[in-house]
C-alpha positions in Angstrom: 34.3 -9.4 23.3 32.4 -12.3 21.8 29.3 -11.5 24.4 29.7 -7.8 23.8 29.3 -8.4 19.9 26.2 -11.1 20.6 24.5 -8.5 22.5 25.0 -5.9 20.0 23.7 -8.2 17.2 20.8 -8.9 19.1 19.7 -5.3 20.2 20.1 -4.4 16.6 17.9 -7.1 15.1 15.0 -5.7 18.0 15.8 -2.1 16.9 15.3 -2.9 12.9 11.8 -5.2 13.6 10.4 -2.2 15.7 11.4 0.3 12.9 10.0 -2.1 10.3 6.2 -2.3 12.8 6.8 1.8 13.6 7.9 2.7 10.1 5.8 0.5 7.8 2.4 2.3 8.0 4.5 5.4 5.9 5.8 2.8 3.5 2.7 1.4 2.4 0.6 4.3 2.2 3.2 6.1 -0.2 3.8 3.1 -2.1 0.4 2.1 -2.7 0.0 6.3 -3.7 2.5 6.0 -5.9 1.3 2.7 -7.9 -2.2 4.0 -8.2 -0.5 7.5 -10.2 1.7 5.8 -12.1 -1.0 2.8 -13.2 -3.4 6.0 -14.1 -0.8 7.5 -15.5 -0.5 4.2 -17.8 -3.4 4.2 -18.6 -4.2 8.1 -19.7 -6.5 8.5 -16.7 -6.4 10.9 -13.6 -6.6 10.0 -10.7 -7.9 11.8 -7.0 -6.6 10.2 -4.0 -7.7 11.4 -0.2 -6.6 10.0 3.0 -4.7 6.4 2.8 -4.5 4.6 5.7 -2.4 1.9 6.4 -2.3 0.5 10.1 0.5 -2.4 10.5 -1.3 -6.3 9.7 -4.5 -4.6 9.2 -6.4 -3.6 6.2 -5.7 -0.6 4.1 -8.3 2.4 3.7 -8.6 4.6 0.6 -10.5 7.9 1.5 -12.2 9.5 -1.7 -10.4 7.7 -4.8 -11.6 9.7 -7.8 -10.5 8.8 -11.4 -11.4 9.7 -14.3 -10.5 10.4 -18.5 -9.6 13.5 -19.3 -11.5 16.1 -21.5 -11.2 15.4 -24.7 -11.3 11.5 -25.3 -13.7 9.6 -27.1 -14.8 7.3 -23.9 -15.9 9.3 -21.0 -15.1 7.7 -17.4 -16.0 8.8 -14.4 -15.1 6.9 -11.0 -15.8 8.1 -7.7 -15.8 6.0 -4.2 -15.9 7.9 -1.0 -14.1 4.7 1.1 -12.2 2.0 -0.4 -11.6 -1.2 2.1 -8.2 -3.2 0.7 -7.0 -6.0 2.4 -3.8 -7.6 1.0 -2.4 -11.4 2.1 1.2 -10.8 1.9 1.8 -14.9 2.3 -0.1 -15.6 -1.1 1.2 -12.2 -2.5 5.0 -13.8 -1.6 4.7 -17.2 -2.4 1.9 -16.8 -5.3 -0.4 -19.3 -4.1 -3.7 -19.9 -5.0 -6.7 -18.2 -3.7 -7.3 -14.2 -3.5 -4.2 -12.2 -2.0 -5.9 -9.1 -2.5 -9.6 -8.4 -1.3 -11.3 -5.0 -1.8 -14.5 -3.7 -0.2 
């Protein structure tokens, strides 16, 4: 029984680190969607987002990120970028070490 339940631990623990490698792509490109809204949101801006993609330990590309105030505000902003390069270092975003954790292109 002991063996049996050894096993199954292990198997598990492979199944959850390949759903975290298969899965994480989805999680960071919807996450990172949803902070940029709500951020512009904050901030009384609007915000266009394209394409994210977000390949496992690689960095993250923004396809056409357009923001901009709306009509009607006394300072008129207008941001457009066709391809955004983001590359985040989860170890100093983690431990909050010196040095950049997030680098943008």
């Amino acid at each position: 029984m002991p063996k049996n339940r050894l096993l199954l631990i292990g198997l598990l623990i492979i199944l959850i680190g390949l759903a975290t490698v298969f899965l994480s792509p989805f999680f960071v490109s919807g996450g990172l969607r949803f902070w940029l809204r709500w951020q512009a949101h904050r901030q009384g801006l609007s915000i266009d987002l394209g394409k994210i993609d977000a390949p496992f330990l690689r960095p993250i590309t923004i396809e056409h990120l357009h923001i901009a105030n709306p009509h009607g505000s006394k300072l008129e902003a207008d941001l457009s970028i066709e391809r955004a390069t983001v590359d985040l270092n989860l170890a100093k975003i983690l431990t909050g070490a010196g040095g950049r954790a997030v680098r943008g292109t």
